[in-house]
C-alpha positions as a Markdown table, in Angstrom:
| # | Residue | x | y | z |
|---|---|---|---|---|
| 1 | Unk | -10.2 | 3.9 | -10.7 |
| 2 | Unk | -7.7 | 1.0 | -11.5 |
| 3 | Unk | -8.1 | -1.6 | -7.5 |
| 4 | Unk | -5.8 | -4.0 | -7.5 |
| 5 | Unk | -6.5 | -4.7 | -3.9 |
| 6 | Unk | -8.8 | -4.7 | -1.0 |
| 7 | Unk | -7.7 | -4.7 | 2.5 |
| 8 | Unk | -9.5 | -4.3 | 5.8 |
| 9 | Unk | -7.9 | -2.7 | 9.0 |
| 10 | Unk | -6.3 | -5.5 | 11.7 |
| 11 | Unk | -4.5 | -5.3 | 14.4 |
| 12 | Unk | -1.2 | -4.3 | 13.5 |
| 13 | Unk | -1.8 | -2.8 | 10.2 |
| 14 | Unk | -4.0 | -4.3 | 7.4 |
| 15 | Unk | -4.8 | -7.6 | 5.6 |
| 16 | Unk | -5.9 | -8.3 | 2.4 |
| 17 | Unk | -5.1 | -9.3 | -0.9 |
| 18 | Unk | -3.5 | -7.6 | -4.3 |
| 19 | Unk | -4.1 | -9.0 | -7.8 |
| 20 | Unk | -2.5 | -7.9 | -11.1 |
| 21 | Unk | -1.8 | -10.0 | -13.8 |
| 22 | Unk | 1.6 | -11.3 | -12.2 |
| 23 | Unk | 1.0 | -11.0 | -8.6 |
| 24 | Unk | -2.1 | -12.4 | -6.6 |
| 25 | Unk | -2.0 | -13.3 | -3.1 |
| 26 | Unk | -3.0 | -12.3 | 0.2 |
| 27 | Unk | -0.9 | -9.4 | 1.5 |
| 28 | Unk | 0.0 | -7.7 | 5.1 |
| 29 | Unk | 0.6 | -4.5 | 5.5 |
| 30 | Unk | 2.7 | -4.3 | 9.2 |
| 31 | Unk | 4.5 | -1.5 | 11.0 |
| 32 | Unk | 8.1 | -0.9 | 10.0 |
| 33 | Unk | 10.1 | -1.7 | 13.2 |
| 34 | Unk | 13.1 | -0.8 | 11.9 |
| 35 | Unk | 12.0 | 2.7 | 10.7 |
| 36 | Unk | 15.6 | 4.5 | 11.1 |
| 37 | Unk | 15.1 | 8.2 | 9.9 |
| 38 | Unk | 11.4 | 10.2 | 9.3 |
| 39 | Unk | 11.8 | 9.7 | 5.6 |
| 40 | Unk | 11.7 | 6.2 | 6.0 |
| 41 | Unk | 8.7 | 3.7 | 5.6 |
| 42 | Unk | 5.9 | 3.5 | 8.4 |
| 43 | Unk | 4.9 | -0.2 | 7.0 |
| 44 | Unk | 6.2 | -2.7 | 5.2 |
| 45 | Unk | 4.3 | -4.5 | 2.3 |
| 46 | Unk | 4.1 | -8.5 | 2.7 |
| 47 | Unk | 3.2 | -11.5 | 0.6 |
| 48 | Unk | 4.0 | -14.5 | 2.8 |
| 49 | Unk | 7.5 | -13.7 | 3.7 |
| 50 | Unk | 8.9 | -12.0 | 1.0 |
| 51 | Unk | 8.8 | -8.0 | 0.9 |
| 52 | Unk | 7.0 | -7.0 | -1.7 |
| 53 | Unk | 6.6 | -2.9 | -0.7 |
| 54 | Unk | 6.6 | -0.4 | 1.6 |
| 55 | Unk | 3.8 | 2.3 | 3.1 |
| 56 | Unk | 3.8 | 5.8 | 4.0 |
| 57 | Unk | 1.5 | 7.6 | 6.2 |
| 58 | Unk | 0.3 | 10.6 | 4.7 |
| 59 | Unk | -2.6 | 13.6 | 5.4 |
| 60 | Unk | -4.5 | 15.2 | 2.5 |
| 61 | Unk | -4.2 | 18.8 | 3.2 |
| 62 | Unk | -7.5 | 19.6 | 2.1 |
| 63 | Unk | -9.2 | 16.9 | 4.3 |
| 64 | Unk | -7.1 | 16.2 | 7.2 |
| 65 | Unk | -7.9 | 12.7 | 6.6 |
| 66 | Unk | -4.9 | 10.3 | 6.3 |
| 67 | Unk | -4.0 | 7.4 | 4.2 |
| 68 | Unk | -1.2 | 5.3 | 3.2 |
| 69 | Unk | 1.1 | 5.5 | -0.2 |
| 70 | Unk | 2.7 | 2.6 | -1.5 |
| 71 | Unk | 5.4 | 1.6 | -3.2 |
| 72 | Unk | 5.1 | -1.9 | -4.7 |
| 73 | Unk | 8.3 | -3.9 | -7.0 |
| 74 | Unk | 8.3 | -6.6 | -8.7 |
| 75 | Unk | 11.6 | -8.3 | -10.4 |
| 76 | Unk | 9.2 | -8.7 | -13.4 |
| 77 | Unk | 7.8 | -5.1 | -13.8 |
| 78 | Unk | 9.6 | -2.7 | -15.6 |
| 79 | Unk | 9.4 | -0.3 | -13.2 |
| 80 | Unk | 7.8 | 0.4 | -9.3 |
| 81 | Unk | 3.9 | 0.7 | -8.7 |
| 82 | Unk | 2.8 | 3.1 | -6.4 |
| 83 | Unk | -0.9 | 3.4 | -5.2 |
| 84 | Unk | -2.8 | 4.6 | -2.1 |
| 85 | Unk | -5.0 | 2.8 | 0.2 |
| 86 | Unk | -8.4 | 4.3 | 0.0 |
| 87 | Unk | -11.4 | 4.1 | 2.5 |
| 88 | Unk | -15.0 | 3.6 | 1.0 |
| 89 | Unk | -17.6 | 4.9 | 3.1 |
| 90 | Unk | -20.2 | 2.2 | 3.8 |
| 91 | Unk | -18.9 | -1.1 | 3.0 |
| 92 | Unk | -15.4 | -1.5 | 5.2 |
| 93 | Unk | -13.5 | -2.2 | 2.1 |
| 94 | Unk | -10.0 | -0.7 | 1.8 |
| 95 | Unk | -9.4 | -0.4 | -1.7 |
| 96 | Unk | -5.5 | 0.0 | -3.2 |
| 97 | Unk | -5.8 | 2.1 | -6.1 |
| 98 | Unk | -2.6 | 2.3 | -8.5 |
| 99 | Unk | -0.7 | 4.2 | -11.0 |
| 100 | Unk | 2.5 | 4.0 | -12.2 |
| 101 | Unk | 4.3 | 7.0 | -12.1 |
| 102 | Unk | 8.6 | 7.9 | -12.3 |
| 103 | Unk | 7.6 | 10.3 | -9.7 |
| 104 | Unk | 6.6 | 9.8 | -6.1 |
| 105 | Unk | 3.9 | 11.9 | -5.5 |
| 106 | Unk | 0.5 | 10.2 | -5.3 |
C-alpha cells in the first residue's frame, strides 16, 4: 500500500509527518472547532500553520472499527489526495495510506 505518512494518536487528535515528493513535514491532525453542519470535517489537516486538509470520521460497516478519511490539496497537485489513517496492530504506527481518486469514497 502507497504511506505517505505515519502518525501516532495525541491528545487532541494525531501527530506525525506526511512525505510525497512535494510535501514533507510534520503534520497535526486537530478537531474542527468550527464544524457547522454533520457533513462537515471532524479534523482539520495541519503543517505548521497553514491548512493543508481536512478528516472525516468514519466506521467500516463490516468491522465496526472506525478511522479517518482525508482530504489533502496542494496548489501544486493537479488534483486533491485523499487517503485514510490506518492502525497497524503491534507497532503503534498510524499509517496514511493514499489514492487519488475524482470520487470521494475511500
Amino acid at each position: 500500500m502507497p504511506v505517505i505518512g505515519t502518525f501516532t494518536a495525541a491528545k487532541d487528535g494525531y501527530a506525525g509527518s506526511i512525505r510525497t515528493l512535494m510535501l514533507n513535514g510534520r503534520v497535526r491532525i486537530v478537531p474542527n472547532e468550527r464544524k457547522s453542519s454533520p457533513e462537515a470535517p471532524d479534523f482539520r489537516v495541519l503543517l505548521d500553520s497553514s491548512e493543508i486538509g481536512a478528516a472525516w470520521k468514519k466506521t467500516k460497516k463490516d468491522s465496526g472499527k472506525s478511522f479517518l478519511k482525508l482530504r489533502l490539496d496542494d496548489p501544486a497537485w493537479p488534483q486533491p489526495v485523499w487517503g485514510v489513517l490506518l492502525e497497524t496492530p503491534g507497532d503503534g504506527l498510524i499509517r496514511l495510506v493514499w489514492r487519488r481518486t475524482n470520487r470521494p469514497d475511500v
